[in-house]
N, C-alpha and C positions, 0 to 999 in steps of 0.2 A: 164380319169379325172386327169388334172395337176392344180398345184396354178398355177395362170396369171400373179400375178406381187408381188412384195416386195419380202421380205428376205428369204422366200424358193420359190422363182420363177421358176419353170419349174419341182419342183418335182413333181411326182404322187402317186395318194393317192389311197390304197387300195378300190376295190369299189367289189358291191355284185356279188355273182352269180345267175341267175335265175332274176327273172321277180318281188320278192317282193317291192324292194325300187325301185323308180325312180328318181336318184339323179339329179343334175339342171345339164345341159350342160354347158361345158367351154363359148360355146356362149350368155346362157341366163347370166351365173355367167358374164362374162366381160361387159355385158352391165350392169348387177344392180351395179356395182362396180365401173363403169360410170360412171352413176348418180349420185352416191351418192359422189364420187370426193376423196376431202379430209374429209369430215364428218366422216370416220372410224376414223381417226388418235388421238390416246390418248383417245377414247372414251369405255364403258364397255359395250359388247354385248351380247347380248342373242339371242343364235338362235334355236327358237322350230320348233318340228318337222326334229330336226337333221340330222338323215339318215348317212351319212357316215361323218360329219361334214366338209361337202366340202365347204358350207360356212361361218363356222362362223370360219375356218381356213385359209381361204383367207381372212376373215378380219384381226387375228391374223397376218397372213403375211403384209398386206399393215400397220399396228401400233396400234393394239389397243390394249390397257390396259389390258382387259382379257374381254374372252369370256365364257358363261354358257352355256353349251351345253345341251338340254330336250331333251330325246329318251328312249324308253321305251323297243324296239326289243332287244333282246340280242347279236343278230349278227350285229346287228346297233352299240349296246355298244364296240363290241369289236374291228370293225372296227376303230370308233374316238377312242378309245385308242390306237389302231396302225399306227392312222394317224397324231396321236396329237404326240406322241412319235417319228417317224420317222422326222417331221419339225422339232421337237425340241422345241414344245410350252408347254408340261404339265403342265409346272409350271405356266403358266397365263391361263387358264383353270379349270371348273368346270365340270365335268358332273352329271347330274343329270337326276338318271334311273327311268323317274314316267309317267307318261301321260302328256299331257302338261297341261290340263286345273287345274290338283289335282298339281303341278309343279308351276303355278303361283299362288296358293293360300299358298306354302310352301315360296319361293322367297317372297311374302309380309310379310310373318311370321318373313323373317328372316331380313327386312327391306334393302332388291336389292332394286337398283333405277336403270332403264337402261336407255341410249341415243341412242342407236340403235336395234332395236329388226329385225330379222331374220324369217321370217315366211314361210314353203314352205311343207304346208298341201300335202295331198292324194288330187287329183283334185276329184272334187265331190263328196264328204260325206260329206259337212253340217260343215266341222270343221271350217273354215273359219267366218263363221255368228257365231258359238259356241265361238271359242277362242277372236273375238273381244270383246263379250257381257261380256264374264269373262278379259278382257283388262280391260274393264270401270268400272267392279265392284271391281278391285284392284289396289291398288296408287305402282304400279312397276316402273314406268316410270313418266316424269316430261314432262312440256309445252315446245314444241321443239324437244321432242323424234323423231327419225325418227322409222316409220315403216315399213318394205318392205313386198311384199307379193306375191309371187307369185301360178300364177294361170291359170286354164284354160279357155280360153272365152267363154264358157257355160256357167260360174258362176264369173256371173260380178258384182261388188260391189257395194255398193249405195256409192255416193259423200259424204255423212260425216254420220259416224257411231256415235253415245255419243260423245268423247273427238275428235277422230280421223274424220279428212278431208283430201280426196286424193289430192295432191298436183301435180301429174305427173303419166302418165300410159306411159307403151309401149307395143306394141305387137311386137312379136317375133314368125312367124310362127302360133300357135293354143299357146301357150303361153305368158300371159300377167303378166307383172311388175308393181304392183300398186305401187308406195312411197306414205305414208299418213303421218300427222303428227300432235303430239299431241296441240289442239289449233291452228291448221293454216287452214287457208283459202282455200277453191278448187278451183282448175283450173285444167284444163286438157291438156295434153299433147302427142299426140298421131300419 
């Protein structure tokens, strides 16, 4: 697992042993980061369900402002702090060790606003339909956010959740790329 591109481009980031995380492939990572273009640059990230913070560090790498990192594993924690240290981004960095759905209700508490939110759940356990439902029931994000989300194609998403409409999917092998956005219109792209 390496960053793809910007200011720590080709270095590699501690990643687990054994079979608990399933962190995103450099190939699924370079295609969401594709998509989404220039939309990182100068913008505040959030990326739940962390895992080794392999992407809300590659956002960090291609420009953004600072990234919140939600991860609850301990060994997950200690990784993004060894991988946020090693790039050299701590200091535009949050982590935050909670669950994500009790995580987004602390982040409205503390009035986050995000413009790009990171999502890359366990494929099938239901978090996915759980984290959007507590999306809508807290103002973290503004009309325009982008969402990313990825996922497996078992568990395929309905076209507009409350605030959120998928704008572009991709599949990737048995893994798919939703972009939704908060206020905007569906279409699909696939």
């Amino acid at each position: 697992m390496r960053i793809i591109s910007g200011t720590s481009r080709g270095r590699r980031l501690a990643t687990p042993r054994g079979h608990a995380l399933r962190p995103t492939s450099d190939r699924v990572k370079e295609s969401i980061f594709n998509i989404l273009g220039e939309e990182v640059e100068g913008k505040v990230v959030l990326d739940l369900f962390a895992g080794t913070g392999n992407l809300g560090i590659e956002a960090l790498s291609r420009g953004s402002k600072k990234t919140f990192f939600v991860e609850r594993a301990r060994e997950s924690l200690r990784m993004i702090q060894r991988n946020l240290l090693q790039c050299g981004f701590s200091g535009q960095a949050e982590i935050i060790p909670k669950e994500v759905n009790r995580a987004i209700g602390i982040l409205e508490a503390s009035g986050e606003s995000f413009d790009l939110i990171l999502m890359d759940p366990p494929y099938e356990k239901g978090w996915i339909q759980r984290t959007l439902v507590k999306l809508n029931n807290h103002n973290i994000y503004h009309e325009g956010s982008v969402l990313v989300i990825e996922h497996g194609r078992r568990e395929p998403l309905p076209q507009k959740t409350g605030r959120w409409a998928v704008i572009k999917q991709r599949m990737i092998g048995d893994t798919i790329i939703s972009i939704l956005q908060a206020g905007g219109d569906s279409q699909e792209d696939k």
